[in-house]
N, C-alpha and C positions, 0 to 999 in steps of 0.2 A: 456759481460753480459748485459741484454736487459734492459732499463733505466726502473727504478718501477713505473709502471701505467700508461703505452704504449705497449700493444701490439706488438710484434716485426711484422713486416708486412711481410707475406707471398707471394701474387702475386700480387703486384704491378708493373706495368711494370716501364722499363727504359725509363728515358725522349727519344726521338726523337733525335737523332745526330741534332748535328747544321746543319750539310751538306744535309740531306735529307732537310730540312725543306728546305733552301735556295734551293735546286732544285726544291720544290713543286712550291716555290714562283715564280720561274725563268718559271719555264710551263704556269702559270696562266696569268704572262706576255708577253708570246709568242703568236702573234694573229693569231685567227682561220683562217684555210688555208681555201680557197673558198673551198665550197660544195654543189652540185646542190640542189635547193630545201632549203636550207639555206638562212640566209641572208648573201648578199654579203660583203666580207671583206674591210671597207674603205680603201679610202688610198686621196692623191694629192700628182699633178707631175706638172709640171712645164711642158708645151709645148714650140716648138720650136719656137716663139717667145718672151719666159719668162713668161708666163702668166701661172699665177696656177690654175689647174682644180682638186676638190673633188667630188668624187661620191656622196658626199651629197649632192651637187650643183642640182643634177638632181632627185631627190627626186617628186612622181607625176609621172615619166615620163618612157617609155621605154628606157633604156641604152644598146646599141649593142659595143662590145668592139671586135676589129681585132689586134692581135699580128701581128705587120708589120716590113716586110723588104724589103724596094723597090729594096735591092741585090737579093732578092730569084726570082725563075722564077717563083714560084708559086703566089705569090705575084703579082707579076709583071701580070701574066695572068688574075687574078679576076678582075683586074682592064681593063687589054686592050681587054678581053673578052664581057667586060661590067655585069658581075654577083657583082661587086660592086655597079655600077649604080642602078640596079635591086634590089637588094637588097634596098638600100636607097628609091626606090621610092616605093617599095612595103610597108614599115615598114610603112613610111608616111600616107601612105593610110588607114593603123588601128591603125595607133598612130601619128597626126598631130604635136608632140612634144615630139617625136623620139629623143634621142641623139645619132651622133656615134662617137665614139671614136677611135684613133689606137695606139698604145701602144706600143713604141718602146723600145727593150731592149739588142739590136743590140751590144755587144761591144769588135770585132773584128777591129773594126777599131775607130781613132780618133772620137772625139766625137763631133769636128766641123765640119767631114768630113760626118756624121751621118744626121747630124741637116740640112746641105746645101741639101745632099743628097735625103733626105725628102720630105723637101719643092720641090726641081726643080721637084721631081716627080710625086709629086700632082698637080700643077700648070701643067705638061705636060698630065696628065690623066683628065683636067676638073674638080680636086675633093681637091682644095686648100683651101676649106670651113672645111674642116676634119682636126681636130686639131691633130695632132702628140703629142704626152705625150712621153718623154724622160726619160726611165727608165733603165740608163745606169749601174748603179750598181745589174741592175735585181730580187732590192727587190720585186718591185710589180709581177713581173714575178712567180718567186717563191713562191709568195704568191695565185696563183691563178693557181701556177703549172701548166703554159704556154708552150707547147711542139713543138709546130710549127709555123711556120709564112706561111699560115695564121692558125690563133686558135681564133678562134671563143669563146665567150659569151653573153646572153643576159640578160639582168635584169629586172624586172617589176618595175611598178609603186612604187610597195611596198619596194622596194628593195630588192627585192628575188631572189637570182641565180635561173633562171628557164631551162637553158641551156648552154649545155658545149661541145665544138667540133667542129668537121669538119662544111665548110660552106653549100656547096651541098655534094650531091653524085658523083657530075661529076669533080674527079679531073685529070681526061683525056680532060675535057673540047670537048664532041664529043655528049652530047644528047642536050644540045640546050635548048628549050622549054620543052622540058620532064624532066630535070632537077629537082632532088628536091631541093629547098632552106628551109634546116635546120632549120635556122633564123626564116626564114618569118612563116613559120608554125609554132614554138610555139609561138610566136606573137598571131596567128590568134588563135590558141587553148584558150591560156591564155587570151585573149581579150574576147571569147566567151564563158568563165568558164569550159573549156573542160579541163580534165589531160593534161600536155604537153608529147607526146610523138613522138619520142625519147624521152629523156631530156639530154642522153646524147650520143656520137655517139665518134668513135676514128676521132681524127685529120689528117689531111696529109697535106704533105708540107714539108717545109725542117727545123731543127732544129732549136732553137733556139741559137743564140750565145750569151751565157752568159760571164759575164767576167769571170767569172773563167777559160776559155778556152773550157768548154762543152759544147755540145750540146745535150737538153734534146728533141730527137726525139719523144717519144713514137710510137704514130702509125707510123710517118716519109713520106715516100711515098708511104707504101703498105695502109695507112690509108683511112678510107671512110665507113668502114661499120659500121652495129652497133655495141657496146663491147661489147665481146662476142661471133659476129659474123661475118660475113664473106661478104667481103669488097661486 
């Protein structure tokens, strides 16, 4: 019997379970996955001499980030190709305070075998100046949905993911100077208020070895063209 002088309520909805809400809450706390054209999702990592590096650190500044495996042979080739070199000294050229980064998240094997590993290969490539970021549990990986080593990004001054993928088009490493560098050109785009385009391009290279045992290929090694298109 409806208590006298209350309305018995008709459509009123049901409160919200507990459990939805605590999942809304649980998303809201989960941080946005990198997105081109977005801004880039923080993070710091500890490089392979224990030193912490935050992308906020470089705030102002172009940020080039290389998913690195001195095991991959892809890896291995940017650098003894010299399209690393090239790359660093072109960036320079339209941004005198250029950061790059490589971002290892390599963890198929020990992770002091990783960190030695690293270092003696930079040190033998001339390019011991490049800090390695140990990102052995693969969150930042994951969070920037890293598919290759190498996998390419670059960030603007503002912090703005402005590109995402493959480093050139030559992952046969056979055009030389007619090579395009991915990098360097939205660099120059973005430096000269042009759209970046690409902005983004499929990866190639060889997976990433996450600790979970996977490797998140995507493009892998038919990778290079643009998405969408044809390598």
């Amino acid at each position: 019997t409806p208590t006298p002088g209350i309305a018995p309520a008709k459509d009123t909805p049901a409160p919200a379970p507990a459990k939805d809400t605590a999942e809304t809450e649980e998303k809201k706390a989960e941080p946005q996955k990198a997105t081109v054209g977005k801004k880039a999702p923080a993070f710091s990592l500890k490089d392979t001499k224990g030193k912490v590096h935050s992308l906020s650190d470089f705030t102002g500044k172009h940020v080039v980030i290389e998913w690195f495996n001195p095991g991959c042979p892809y890896c291995v080739n940017i650098y003894k190709k010299g399209v690393v070199t090239d790359t660093r000294k072109k960036m320079k050229q339209i941004d005198a305070d250029t950061v790059y980064l490589a971002i290892n998240s390599t963890a198929n094997q020990p992770q002091d075998f990783i960190i030695t590993q690293s270092d003696s290969f930079l040190e033998d490539n001339d390019q011991k100046d490049i800090p390695v970021l140990m990102d052995y549990d693969g969150t930042v990986g994951r969070l920037y949905e890293a598919k290759t080593t190498p996998h390419m990004y670059l960030i603007d001054p503002e912090g703005t993911l402005i590109y995402a993928g493959a480093i050139t088009d030559d992952r046969n490493f056979n055009k030389g100077d007619e090579a395009t560098n991915y990098v360097v050109e939205a660099a120059r785009r973005n430096a000269s208020g042009e759209p970046v385009a690409p902005a983004t391009v499929r990866p190639w290279g060889c997976g990433v070895k996450y600790a979970d045992g996977g490797s998140r290929r995507g493009g892998g090694r038919r990778g290079g063209g643009r998405r969408g298109g044809n390598p």
